[in-house]
mmCIF file of the N, C-alpha and C atoms, coordinates in Angstrom:
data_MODEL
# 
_entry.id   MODEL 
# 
loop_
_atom_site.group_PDB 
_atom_site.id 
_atom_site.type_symbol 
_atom_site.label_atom_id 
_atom_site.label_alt_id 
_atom_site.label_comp_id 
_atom_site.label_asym_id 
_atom_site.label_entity_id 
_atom_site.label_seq_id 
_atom_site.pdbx_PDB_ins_code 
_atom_site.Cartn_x 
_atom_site.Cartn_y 
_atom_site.Cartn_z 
_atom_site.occupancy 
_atom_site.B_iso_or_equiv 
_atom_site.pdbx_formal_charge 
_atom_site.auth_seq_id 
_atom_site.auth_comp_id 
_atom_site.auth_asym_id 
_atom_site.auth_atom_id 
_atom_site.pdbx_PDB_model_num 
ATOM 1   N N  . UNK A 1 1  ? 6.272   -21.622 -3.728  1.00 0.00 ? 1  UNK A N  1 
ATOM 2   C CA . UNK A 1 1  ? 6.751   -20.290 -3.980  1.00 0.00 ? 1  UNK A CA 1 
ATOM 3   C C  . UNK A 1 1  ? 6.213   -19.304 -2.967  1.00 0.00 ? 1  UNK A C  1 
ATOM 4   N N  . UNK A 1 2  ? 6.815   -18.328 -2.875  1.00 0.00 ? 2  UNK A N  1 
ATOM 5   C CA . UNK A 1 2  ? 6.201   -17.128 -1.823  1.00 0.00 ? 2  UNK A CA 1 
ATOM 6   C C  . UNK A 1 2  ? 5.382   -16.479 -2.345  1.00 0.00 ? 2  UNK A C  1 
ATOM 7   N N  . UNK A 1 3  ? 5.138   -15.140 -1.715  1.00 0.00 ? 3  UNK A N  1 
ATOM 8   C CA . UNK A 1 3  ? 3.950   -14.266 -2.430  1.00 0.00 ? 3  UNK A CA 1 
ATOM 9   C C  . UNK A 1 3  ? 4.927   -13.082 -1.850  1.00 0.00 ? 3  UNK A C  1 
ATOM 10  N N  . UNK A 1 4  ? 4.151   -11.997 -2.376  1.00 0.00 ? 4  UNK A N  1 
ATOM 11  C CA . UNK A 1 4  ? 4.665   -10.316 -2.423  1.00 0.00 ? 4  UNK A CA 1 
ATOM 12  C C  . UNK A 1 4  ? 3.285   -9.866  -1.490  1.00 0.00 ? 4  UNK A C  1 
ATOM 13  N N  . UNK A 1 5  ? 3.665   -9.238  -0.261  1.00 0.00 ? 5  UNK A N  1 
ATOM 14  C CA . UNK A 1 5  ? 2.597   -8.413  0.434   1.00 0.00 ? 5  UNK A CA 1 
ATOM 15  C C  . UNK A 1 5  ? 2.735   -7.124  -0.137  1.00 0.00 ? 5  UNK A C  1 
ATOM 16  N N  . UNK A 1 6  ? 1.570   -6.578  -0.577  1.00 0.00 ? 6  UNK A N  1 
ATOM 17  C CA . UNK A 1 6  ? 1.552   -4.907  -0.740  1.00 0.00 ? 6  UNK A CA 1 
ATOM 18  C C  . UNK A 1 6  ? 0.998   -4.084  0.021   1.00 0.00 ? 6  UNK A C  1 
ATOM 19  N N  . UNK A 1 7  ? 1.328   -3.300  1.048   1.00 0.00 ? 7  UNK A N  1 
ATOM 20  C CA . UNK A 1 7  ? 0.359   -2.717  1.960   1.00 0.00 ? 7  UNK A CA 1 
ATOM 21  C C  . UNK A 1 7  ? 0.211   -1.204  1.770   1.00 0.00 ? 7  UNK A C  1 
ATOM 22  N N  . UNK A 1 8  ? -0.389  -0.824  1.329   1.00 0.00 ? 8  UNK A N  1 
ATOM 23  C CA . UNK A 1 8  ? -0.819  0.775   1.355   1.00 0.00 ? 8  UNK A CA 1 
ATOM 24  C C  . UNK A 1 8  ? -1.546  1.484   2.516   1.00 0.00 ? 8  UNK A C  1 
ATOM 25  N N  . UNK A 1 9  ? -1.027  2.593   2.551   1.00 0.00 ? 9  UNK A N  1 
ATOM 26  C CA . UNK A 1 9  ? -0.783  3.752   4.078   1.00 0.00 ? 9  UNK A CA 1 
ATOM 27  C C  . UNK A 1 9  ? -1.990  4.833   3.541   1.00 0.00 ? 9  UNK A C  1 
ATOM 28  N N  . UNK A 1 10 ? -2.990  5.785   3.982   1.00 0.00 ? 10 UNK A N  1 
ATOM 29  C CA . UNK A 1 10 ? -3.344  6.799   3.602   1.00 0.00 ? 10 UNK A CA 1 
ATOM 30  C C  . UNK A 1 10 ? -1.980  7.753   4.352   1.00 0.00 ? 10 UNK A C  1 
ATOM 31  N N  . UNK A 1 11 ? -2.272  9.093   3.855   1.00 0.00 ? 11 UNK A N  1 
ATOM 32  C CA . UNK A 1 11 ? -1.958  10.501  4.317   1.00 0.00 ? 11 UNK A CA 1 
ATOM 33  C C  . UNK A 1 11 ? -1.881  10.365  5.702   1.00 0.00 ? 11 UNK A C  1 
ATOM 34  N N  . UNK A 1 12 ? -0.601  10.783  6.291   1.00 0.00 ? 12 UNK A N  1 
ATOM 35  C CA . UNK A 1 12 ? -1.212  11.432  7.978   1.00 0.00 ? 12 UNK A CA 1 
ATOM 36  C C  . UNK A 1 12 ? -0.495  12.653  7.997   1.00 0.00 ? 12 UNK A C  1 
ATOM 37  N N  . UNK A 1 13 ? -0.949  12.880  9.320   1.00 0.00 ? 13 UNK A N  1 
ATOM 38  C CA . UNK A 1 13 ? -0.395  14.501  9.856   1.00 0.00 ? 13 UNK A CA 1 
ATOM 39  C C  . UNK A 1 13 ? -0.831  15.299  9.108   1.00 0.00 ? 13 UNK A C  1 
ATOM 40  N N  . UNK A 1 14 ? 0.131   16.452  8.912   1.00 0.00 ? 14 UNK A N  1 
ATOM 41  C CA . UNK A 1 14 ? -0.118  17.465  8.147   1.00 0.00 ? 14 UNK A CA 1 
ATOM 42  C C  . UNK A 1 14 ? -0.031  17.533  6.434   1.00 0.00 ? 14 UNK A C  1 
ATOM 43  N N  . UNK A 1 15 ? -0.017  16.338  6.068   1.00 0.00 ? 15 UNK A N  1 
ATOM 44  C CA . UNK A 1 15 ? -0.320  16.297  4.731   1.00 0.00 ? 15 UNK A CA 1 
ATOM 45  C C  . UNK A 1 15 ? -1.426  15.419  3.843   1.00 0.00 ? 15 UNK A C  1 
ATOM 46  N N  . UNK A 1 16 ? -2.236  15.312  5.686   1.00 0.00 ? 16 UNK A N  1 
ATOM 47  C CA . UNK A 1 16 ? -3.355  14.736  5.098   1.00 0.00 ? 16 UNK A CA 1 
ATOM 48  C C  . UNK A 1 16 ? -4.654  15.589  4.478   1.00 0.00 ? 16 UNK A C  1 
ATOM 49  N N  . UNK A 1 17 ? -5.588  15.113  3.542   1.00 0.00 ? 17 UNK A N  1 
ATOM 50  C CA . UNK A 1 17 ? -6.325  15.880  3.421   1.00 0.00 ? 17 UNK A CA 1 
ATOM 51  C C  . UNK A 1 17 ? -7.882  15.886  3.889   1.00 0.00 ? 17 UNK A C  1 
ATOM 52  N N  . UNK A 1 18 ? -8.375  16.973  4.405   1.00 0.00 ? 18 UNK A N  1 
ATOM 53  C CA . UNK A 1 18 ? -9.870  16.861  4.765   1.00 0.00 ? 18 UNK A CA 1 
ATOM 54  C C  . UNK A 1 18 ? -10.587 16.305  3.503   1.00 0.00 ? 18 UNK A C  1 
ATOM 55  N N  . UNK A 1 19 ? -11.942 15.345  4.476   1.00 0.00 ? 19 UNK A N  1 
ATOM 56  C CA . UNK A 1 19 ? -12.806 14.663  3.543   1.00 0.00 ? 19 UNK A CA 1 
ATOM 57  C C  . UNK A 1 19 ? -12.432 13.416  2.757   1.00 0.00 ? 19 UNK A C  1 
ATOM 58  N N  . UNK A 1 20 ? -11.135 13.081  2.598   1.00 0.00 ? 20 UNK A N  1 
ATOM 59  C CA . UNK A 1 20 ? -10.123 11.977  1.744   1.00 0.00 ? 20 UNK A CA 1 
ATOM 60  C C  . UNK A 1 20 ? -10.577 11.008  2.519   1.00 0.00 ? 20 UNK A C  1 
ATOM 61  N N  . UNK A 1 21 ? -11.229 9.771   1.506   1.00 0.00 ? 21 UNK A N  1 
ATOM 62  C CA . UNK A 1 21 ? -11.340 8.462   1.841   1.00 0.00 ? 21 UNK A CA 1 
ATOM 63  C C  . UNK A 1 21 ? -9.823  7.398   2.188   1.00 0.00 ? 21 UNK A C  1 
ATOM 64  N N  . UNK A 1 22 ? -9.653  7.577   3.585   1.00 0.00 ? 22 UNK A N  1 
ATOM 65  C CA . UNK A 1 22 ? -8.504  6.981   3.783   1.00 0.00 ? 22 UNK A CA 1 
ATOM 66  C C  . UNK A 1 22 ? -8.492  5.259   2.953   1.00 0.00 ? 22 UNK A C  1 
ATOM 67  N N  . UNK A 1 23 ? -9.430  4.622   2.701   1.00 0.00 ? 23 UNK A N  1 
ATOM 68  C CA . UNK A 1 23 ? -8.843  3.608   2.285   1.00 0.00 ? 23 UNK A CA 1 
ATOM 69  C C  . UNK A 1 23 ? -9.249  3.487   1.393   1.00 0.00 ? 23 UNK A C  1 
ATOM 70  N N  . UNK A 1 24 ? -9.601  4.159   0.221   1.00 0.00 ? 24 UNK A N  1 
ATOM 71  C CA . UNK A 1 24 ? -9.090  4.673   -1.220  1.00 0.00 ? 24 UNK A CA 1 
ATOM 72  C C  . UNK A 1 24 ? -8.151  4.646   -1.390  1.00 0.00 ? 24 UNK A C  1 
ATOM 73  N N  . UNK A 1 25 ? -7.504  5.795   -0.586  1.00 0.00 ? 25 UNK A N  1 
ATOM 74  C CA . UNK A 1 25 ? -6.179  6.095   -1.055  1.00 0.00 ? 25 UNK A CA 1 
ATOM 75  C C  . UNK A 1 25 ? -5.235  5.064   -0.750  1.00 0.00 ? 25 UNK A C  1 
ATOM 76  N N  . UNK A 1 26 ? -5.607  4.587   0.844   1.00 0.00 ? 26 UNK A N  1 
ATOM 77  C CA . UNK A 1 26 ? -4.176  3.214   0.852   1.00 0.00 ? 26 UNK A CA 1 
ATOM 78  C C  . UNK A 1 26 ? -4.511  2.468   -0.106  1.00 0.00 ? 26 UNK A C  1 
ATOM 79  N N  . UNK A 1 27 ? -5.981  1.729   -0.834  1.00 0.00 ? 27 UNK A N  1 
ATOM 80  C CA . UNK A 1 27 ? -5.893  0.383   -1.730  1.00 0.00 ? 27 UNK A CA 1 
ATOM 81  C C  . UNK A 1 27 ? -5.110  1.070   -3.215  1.00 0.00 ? 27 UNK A C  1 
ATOM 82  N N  . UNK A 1 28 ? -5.203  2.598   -3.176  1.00 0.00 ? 28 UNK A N  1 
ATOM 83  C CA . UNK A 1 28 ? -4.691  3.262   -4.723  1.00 0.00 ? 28 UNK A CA 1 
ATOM 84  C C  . UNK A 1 28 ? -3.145  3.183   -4.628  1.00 0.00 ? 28 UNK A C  1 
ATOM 85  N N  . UNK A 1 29 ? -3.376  2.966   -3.746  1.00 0.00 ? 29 UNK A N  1 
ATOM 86  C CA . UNK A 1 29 ? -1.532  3.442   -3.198  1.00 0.00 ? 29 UNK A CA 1 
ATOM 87  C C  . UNK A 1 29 ? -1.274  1.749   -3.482  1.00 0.00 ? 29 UNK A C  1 
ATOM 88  N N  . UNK A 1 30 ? -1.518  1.172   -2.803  1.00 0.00 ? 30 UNK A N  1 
ATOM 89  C CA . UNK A 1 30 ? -1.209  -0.908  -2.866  1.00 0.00 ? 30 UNK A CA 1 
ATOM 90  C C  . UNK A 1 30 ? -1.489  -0.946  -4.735  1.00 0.00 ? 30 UNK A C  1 
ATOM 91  N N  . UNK A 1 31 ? -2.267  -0.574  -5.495  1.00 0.00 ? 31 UNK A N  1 
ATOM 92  C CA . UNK A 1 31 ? -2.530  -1.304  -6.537  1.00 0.00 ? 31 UNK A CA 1 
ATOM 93  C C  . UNK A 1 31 ? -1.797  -0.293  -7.498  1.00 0.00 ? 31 UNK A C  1 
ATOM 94  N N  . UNK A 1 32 ? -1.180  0.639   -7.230  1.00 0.00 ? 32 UNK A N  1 
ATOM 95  C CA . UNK A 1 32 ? -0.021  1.540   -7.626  1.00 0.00 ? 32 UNK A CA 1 
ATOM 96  C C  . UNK A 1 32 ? 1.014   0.296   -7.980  1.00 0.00 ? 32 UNK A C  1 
ATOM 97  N N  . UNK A 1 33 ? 1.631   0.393   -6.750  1.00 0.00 ? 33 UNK A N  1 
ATOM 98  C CA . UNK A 1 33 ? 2.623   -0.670  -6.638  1.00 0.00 ? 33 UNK A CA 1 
ATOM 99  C C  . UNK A 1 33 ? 2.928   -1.937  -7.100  1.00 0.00 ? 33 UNK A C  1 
ATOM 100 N N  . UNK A 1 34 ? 1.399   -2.583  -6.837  1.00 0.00 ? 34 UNK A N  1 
ATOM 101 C CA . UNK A 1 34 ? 0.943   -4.057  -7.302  1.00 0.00 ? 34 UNK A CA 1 
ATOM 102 C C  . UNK A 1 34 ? 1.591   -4.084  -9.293  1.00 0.00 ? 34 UNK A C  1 
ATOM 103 N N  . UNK A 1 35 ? 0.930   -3.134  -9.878  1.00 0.00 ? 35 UNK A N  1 
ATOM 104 C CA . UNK A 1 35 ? 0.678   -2.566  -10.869 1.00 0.00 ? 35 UNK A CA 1 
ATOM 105 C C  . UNK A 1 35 ? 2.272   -2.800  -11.514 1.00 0.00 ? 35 UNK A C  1 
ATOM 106 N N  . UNK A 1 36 ? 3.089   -1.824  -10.836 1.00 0.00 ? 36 UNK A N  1 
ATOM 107 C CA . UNK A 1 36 ? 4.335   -1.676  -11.072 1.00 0.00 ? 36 UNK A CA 1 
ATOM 108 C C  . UNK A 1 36 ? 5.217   -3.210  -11.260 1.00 0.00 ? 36 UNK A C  1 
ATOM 109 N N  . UNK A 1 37 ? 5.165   -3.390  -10.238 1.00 0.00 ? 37 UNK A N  1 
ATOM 110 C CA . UNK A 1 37 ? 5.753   -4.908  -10.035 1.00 0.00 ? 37 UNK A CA 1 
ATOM 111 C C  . UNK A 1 37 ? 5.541   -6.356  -10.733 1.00 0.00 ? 37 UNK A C  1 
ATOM 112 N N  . UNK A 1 38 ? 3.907   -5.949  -11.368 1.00 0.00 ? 38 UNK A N  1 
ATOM 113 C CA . UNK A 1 38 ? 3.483   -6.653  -12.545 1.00 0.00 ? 38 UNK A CA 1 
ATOM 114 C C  . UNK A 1 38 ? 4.348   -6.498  -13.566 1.00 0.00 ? 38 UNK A C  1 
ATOM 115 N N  . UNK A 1 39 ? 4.521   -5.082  -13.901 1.00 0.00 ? 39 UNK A N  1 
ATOM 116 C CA . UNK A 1 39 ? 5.288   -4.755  -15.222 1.00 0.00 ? 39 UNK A CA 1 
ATOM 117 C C  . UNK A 1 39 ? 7.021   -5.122  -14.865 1.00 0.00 ? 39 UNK A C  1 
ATOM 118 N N  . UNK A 1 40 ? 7.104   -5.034  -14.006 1.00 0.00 ? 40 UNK A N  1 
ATOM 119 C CA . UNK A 1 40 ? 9.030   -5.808  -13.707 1.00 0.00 ? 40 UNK A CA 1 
ATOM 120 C C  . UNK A 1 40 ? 9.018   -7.438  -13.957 1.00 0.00 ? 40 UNK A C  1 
ATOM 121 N N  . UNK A 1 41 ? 7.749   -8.298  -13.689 1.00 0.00 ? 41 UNK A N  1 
ATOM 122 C CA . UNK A 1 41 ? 7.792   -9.297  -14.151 1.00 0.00 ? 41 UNK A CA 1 
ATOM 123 C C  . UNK A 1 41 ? 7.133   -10.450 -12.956 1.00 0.00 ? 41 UNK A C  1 
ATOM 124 N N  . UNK A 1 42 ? 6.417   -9.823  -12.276 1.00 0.00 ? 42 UNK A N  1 
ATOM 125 C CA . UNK A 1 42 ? 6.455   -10.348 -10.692 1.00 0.00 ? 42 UNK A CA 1 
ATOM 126 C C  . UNK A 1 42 ? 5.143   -11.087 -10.867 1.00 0.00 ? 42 UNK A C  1 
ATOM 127 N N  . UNK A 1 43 ? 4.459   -12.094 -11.068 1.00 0.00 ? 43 UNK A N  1 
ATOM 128 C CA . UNK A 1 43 ? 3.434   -12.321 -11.596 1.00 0.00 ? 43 UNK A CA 1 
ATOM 129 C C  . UNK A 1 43 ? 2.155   -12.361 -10.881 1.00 0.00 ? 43 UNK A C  1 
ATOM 130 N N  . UNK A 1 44 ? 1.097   -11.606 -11.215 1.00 0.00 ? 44 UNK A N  1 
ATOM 131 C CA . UNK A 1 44 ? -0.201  -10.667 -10.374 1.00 0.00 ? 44 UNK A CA 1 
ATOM 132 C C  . UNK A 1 44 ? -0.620  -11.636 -9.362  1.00 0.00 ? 44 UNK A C  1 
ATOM 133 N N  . UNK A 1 45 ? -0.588  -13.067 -9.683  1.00 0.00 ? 45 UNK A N  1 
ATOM 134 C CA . UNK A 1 45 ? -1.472  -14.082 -8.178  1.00 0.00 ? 45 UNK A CA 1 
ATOM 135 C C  . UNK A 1 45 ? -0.388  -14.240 -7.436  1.00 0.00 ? 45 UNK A C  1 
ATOM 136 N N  . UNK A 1 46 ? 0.548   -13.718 -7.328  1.00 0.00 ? 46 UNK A N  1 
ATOM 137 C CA . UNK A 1 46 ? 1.568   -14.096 -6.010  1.00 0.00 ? 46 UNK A CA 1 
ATOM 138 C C  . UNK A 1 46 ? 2.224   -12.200 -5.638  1.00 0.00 ? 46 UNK A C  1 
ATOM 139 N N  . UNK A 1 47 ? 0.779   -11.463 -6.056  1.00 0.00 ? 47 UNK A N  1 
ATOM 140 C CA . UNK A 1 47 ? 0.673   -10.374 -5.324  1.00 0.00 ? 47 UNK A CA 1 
ATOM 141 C C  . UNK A 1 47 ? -0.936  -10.052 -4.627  1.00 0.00 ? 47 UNK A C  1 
ATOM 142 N N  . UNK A 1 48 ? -0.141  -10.005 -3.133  1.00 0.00 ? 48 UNK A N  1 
ATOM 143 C CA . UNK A 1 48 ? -1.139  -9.716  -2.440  1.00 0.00 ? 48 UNK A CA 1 
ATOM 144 C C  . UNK A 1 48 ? -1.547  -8.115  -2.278  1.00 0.00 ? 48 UNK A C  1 
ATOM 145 N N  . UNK A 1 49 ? -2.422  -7.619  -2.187  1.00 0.00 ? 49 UNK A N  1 
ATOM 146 C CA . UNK A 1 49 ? -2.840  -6.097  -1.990  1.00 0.00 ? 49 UNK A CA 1 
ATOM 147 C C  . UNK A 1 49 ? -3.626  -5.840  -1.096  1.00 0.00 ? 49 UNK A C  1 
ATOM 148 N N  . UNK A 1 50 ? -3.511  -4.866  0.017   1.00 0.00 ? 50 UNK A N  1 
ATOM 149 C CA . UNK A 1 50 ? -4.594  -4.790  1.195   1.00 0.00 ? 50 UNK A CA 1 
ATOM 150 C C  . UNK A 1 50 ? -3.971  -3.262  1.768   1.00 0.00 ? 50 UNK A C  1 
ATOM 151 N N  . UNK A 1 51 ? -5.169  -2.618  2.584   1.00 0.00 ? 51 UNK A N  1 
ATOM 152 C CA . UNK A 1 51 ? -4.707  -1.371  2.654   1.00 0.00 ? 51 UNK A CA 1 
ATOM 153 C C  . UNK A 1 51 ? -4.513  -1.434  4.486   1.00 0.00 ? 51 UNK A C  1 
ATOM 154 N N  . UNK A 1 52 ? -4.102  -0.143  4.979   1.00 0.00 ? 52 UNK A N  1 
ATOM 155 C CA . UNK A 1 52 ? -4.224  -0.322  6.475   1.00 0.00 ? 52 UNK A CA 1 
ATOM 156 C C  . UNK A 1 52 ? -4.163  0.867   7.018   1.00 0.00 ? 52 UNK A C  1 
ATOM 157 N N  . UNK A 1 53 ? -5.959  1.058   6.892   1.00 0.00 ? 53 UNK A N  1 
ATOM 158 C CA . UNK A 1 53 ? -5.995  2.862   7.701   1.00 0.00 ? 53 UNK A CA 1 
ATOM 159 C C  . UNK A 1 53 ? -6.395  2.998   9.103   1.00 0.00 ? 53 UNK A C  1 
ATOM 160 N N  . UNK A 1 54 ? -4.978  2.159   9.951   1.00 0.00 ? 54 UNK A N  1 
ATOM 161 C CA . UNK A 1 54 ? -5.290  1.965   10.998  1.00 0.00 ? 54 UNK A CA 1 
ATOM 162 C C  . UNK A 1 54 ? -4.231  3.359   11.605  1.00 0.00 ? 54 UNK A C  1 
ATOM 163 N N  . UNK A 1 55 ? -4.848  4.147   12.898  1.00 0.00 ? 55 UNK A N  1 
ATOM 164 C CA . UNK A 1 55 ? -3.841  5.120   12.968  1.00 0.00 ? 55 UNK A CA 1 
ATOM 165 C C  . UNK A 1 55 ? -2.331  4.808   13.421  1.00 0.00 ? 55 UNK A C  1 
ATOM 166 N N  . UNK A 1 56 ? -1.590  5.619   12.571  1.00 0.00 ? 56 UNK A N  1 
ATOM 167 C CA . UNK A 1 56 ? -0.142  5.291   12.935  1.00 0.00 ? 56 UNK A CA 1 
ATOM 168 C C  . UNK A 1 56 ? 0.627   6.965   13.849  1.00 0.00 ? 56 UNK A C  1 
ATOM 169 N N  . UNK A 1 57 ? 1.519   6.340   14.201  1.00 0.00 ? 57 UNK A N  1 
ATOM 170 C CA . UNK A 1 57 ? 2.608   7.561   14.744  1.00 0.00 ? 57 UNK A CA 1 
ATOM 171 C C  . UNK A 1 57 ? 2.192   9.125   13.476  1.00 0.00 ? 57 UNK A C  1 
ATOM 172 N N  . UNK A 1 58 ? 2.368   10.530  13.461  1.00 0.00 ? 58 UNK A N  1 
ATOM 173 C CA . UNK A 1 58 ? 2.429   11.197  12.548  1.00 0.00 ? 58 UNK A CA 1 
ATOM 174 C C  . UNK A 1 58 ? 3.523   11.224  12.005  1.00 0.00 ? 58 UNK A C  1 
ATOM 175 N N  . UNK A 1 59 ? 4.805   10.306  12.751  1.00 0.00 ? 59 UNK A N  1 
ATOM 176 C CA . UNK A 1 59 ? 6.003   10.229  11.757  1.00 0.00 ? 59 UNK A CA 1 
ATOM 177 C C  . UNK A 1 59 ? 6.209   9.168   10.660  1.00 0.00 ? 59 UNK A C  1 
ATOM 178 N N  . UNK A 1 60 ? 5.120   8.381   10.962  1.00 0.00 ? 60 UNK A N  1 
ATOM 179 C CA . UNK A 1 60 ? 5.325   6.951   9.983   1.00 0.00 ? 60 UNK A CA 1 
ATOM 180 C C  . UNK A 1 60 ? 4.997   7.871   8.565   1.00 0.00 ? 60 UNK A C  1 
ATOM 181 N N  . UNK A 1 61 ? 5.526   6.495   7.608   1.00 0.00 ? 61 UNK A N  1 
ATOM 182 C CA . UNK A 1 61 ? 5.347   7.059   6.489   1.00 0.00 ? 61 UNK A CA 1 
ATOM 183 C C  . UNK A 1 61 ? 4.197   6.563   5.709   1.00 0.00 ? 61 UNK A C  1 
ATOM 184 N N  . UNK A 1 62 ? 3.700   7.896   4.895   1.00 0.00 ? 62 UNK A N  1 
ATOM 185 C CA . UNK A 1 62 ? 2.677   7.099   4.472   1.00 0.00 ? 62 UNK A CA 1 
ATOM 186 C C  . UNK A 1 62 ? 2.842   6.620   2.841   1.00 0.00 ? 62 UNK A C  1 
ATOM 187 N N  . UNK A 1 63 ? 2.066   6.036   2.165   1.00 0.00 ? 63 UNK A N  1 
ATOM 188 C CA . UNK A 1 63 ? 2.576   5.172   0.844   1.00 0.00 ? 63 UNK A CA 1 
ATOM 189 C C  . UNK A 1 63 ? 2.304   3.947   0.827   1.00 0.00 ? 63 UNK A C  1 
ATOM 190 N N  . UNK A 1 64 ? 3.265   2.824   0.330   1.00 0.00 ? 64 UNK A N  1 
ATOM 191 C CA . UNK A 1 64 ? 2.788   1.850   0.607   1.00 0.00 ? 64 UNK A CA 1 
ATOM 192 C C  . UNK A 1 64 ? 4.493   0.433   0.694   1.00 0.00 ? 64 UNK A C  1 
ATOM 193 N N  . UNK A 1 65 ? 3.980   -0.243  1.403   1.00 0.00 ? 65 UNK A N  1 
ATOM 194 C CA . UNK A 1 65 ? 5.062   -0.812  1.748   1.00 0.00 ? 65 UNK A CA 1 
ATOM 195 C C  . UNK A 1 65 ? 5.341   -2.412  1.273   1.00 0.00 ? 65 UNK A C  1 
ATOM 196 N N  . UNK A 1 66 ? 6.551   -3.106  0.751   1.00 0.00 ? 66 UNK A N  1 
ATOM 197 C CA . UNK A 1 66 ? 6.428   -4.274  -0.181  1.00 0.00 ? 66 UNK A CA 1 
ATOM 198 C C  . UNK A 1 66 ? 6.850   -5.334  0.815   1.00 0.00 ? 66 UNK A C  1 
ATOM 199 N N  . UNK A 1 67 ? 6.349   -6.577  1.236   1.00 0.00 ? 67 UNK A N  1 
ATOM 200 C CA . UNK A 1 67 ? 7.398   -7.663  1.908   1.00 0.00 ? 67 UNK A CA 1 
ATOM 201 C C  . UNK A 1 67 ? 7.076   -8.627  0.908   1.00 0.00 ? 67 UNK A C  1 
ATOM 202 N N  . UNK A 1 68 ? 8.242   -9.799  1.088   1.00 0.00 ? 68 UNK A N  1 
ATOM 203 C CA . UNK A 1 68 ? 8.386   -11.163 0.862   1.00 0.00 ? 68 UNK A CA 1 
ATOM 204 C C  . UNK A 1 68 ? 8.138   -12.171 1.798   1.00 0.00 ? 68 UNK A C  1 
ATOM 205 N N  . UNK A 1 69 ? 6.846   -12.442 1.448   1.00 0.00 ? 69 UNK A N  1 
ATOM 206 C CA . UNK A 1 69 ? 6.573   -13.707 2.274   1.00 0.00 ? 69 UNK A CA 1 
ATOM 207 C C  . UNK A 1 69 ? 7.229   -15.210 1.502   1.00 0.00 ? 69 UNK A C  1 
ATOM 208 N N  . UNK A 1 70 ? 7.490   -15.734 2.588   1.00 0.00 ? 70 UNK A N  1 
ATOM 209 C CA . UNK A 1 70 ? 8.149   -17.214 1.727   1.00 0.00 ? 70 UNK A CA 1 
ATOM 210 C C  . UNK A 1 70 ? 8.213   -18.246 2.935   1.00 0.00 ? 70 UNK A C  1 
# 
């Protein structure tokens, strides 16, 4: 079977906030999601969760993003 990647983004640009633990917020943001997808039926060990407060473009988005690995 495959697995579900969850990757969570902190804040950038101008809607980031001073002092904010960027990878707080991406793992809150991944286990948001994780969370969700549990409750649709997706079952928790074939979800992966990891954050990535690596800097991006200020246009990327931030949040968190789902793939299918298989």
């Amino acid at each position: 079977g495959g697995m579900v990647r969850v990757v969570g983004y902190p804040s950038t640009g101008a809607i980031a906030f001073v002092g904010q633990d960027d990878n707080a917020v991406a793992m809150g943001r991944a286990r948001a999601v994780a969370k969700s997808l549990t409750s649709l039926g997706v079952p928790a060990r074939k979800i992966l969760v990891a954050a990535d407060t690596a800097p991006h473009s200020a246009y990327d988005d931030s949040g968190a993003k789902v793939s299918i690995e298989y």
